[in-house]
C-alpha positions in Angstrom: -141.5 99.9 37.2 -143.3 97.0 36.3 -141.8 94.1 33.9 -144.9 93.5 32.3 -146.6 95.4 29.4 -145.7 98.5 29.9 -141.9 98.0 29.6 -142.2 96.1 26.3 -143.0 99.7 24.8 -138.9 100.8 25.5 -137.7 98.2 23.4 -136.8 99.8 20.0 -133.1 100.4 20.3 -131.3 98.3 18.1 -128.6 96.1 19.4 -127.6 93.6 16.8 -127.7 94.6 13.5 -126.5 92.1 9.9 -122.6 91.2 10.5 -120.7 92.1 7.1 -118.6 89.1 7.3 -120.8 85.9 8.4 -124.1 87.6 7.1 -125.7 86.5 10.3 -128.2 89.3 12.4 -125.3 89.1 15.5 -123.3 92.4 14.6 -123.5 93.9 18.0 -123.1 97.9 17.1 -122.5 99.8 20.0 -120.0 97.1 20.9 -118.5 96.4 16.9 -118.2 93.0 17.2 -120.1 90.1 15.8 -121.2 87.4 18.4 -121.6 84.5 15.7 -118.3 84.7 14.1 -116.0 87.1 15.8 -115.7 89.9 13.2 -114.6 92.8 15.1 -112.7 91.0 17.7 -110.1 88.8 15.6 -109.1 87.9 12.6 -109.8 84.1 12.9 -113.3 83.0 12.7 -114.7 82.2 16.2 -115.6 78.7 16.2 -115.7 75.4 19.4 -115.2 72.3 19.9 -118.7 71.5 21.0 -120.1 73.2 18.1 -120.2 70.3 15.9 -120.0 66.4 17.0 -116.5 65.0 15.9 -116.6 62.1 13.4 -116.2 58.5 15.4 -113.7 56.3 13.0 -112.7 52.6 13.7 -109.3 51.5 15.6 -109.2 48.3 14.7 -107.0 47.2 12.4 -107.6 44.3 10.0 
């Protein structure tokens, strides 16, 4: 089978559908469990450290 043109035609299965907690399109639903915030898996929201940059505050003292 070829992975050109002919292939594209097979995609019209849904994976991700809208999550009901976050809102975001990531709602896997054969799996039932949101990739963006976690719904599904845990109660806590997923989140990383290198998701945002950490605010840089002066040592010095004066």
């Amino acid at each position: 089978m070829s992975k050109g043109t002919p292939s594209m035609g097979k995609r019209n299965q849904k994976t991700h559908i809208l999550c009901r907690r976050c809102g975001r399109h990531a709602y896997h639903a054969s799996k039932k469990v949101c990739a963006a915030c976690g719904f599904g898996a845990s109660r806590k929201l997923k989140k990383f450290n290198w998701q945002w940059k950490t605010v840089q505050r002066d040592k010095r003292t004066e």
